[in-house]
N, C-alpha and C positions, 0 to 999 in steps of 0.2 A: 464460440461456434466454429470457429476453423479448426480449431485447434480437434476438436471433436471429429468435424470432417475428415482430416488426417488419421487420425485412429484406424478407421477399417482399414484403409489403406495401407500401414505401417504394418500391420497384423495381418492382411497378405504375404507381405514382404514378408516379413520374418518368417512366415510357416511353407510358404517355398525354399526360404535357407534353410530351415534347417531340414528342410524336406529332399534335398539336393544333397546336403553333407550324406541323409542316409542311403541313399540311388551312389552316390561313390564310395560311401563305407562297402555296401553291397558288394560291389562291382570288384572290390580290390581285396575280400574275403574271397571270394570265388577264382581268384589267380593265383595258382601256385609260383611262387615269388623265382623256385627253378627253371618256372617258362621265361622271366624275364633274362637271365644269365641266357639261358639257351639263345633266345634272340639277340642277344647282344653279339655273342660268337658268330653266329649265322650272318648279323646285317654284316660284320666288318672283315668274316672272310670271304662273304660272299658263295661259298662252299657249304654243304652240308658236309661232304668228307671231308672236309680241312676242320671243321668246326667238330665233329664227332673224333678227332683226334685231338683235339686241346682238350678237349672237356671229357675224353676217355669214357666217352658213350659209344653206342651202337650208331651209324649213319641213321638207322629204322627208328631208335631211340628219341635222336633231336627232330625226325620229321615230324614224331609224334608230339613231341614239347610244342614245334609252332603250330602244329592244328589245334591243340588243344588251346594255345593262346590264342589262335582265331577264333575260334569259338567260344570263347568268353567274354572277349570283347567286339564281337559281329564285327569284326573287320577284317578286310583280306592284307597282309602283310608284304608277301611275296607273291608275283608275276611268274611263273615258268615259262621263257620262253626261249626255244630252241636250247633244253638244257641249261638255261643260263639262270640265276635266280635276280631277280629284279625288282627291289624294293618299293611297295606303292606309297603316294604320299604319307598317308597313317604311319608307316614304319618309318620314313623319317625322322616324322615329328616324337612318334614313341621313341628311337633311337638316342637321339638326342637327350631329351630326358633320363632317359634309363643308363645312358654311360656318364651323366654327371652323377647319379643315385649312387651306381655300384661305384665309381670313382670313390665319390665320398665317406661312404659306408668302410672301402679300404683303407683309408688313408686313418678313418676313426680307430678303426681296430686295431693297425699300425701303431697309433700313439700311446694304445693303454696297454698292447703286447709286451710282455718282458723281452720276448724273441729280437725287437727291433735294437735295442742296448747293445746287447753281446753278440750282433751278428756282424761277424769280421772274415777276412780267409782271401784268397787268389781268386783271379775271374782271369780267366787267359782265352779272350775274342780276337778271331779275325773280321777284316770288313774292307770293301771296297775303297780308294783314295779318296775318290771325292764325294760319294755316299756318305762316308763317316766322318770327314772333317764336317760338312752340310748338316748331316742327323742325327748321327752315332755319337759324336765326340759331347755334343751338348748335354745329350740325354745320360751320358754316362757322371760328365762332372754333375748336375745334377743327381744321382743316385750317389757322389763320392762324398757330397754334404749332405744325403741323409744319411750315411751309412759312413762316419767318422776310418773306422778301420777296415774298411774294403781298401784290396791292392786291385788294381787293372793292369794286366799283361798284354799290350796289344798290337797285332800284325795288322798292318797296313798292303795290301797286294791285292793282284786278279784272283778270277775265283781258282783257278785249277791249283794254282802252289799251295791257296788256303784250304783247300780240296783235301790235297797231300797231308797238312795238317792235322786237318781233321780224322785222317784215318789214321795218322799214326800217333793220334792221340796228345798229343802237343794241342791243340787247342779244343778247351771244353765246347764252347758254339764260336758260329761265324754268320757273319751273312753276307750273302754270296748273291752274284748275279745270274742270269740265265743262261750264260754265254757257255758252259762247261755241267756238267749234271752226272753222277754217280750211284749205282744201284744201292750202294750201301750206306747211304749218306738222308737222314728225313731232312723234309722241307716244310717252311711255312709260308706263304707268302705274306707277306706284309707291305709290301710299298710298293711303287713305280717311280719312275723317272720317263720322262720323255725325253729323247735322242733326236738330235736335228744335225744336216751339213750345213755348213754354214760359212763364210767369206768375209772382207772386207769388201766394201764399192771398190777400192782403190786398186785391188786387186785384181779381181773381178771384169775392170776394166781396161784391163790388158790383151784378155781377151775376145772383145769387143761383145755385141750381144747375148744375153745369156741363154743359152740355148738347153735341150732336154735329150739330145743326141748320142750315141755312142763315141763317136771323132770327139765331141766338142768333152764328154768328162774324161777324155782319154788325154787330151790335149794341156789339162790340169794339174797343177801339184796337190799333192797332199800330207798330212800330215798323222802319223799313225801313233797307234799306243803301243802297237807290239808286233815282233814279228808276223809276217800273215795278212795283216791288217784286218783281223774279222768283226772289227766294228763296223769298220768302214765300208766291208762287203758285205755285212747283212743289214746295211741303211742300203746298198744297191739294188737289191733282191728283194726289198720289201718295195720299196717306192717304183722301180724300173724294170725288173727282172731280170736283171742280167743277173750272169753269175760268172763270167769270164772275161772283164773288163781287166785291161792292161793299166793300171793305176801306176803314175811316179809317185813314189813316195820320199819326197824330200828328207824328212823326219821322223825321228822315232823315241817315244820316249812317254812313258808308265805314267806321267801325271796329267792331270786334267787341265789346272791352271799353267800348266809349260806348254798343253796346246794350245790352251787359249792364248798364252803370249807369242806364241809362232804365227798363230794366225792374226793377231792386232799388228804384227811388225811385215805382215803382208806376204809371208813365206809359201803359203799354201792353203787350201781349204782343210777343214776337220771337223768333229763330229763331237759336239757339248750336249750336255744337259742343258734343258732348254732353261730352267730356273737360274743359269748362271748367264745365258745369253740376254734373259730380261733384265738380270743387275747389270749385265754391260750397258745394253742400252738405254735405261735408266740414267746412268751415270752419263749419257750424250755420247758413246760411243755409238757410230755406223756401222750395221752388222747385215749381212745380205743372209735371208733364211732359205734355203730351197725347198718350195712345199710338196714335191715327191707326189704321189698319188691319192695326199688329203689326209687319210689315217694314220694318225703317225705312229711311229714306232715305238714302241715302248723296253723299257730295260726294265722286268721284275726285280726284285727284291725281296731274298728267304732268307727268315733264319734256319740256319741249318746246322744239325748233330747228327752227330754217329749214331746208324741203327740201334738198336738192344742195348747202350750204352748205358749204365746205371748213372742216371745223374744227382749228384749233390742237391741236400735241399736248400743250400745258399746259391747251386746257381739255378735249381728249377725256379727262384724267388727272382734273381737280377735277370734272367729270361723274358720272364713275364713284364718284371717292370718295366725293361728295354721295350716290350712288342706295346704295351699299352701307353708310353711317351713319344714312339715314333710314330705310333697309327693315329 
């Protein structure tokens, strides 16, 4: 008798599963598999124009792809607000899903490619010092063991030398900061970094309380990356507004880690990525952050090529790889 009792019940169950499998089969005949790529471009450049030029559509083109993925699956994706696009939870959670699909989908195709075997040749990148020891360097040995016969040719510097480069054709891509910009030169944005000034207590305590004054950061050392110091005067101009601050600058010198060790031996204040100031203090080093005006500053991150430049299809391939390992 129970056993009986059970039955309707079980034979519910079962005709809502398989009643559900066909409300999703539906659902995912009705999506052009295109709209998904589209939306992938769109959540991770955040850009419609950024995205209608990786994917060599119209701007009018990809708007149309995500309406039409809203509309298919009655959910709104993106927020416009003030110009900005602004992902609603749904696109998230699709997001996520959808860049492990297409992930995987590549990586499939990748292994039963003949193209993947015999694809060897030069890649000659520039990239910022400590951007590409942190993101670049890994993601490239990575690409060096899938790809047995790649060479990598690589410049290490600020962006305008690698600028120079770039136009005079010595380097296929680079990526570059925002600190320097070129009409003839594409960009993509890909990353960020957050930029902080920052001290030891020890130092700091020299000059007795810490104050937010013109006298009192005038009164400071510093320590710069290059001549000019316009990192350190556009952390001043965002957080305080000056813009004619009489700065000593102690130091000078192109690496990120030599300022950070300038500033742990107590020489001067200077301006890190904040991802390197959290492994300090992590590791129990005392590191004083100055919070500036709240929003912080940010340092973009593009890969960037020569306009109209015919690119190779080994490096339009180590391009792509590069942008989808560091995003």
């Amino acid at each position: 008798m129970k056993n009986a009792s059970k039955a309707p019940f079980l034979g519910l169950f079962f005709y809502l599963f398989l009643d559900s499998i066909k409300i999703y089969k539906m659902l995912l005949q009705n999506i052009n598999l295109n709209y998904l790529r589209v939306f992938e471009c769109v959540y991770r450049t955040r850009c419609m124009t950024t995205a209608a030029k990786e994917l060599h559509l119209t701007q009018s083109g990809v708007s149309q792809h995500i309406r039409s993925l809203e509309e298919s699956i009655e959910a709104p994706l993106f927020d416009r607000l003030h110009r900005k696009l602004m992902p609603t939870k749904e696109a998230q959670k699709l997001y996520f899903q959808t860049r492990l699909a297409l992930k995987h989908i590549e990586e499939v195709l990748g292994e039963i490619s003949q193209a993947q075997i015999s694809l060897k040749g030069e890649v000659n990148l520039g990239m910022p010092i400590e951007f590409g020891n942190h993101k670049i360097i890994p993601a490239l040995a990575h690409l060096g063991q899938k790809y047995p016969q790649l060479k990598f040719n690589m410049k290490m510097d600020f962006a305008s030398p690698l600028e120079g480069l770039l136009l005079s054709g010595e380097l296929d891509f680079a990526f570059l900061d925002e600190f320097v910009s070129n009409k003839n030169i594409e960009t993509e944005a890909i990353d960020e970094e957050i930029l902080v000034l920052c001290g030891t207590p020890e130092y700091l305590n020299r000059w007795g309380p810490i104050k937010s004054t013109k006298a009192y950061f005038e009164e400071l050392d510093y320590i710069a990356y290059q001549k000019g110091e316009p990192v350190l005067r556009r952390w001043f101009i965002h957080h305080t507004r000056r813009k004619n601050l009489n700065l000593k600058v102690r130091a000078q010198v192109m690496d990120v880690k030599a300022v950070s060790g300038l500033i742990l031996e107590n020489l001067g204040l200077g301006i890190l990525p904040i991802h390197l100031v959290d492994s300090l203090i992590q590791s129990g080093i005392r590191m004083h952050v100055f919070a500036g005006c709240g929003k912080p500053l940010t340092n973009k991150i593009s890969l960037s090529y020569l306009k109209g430049r015919q690119q190779s299809t080994l490096i339009k391939l180590i391009m792509n790889e590069l942008k989808d390992l560091i995003s």
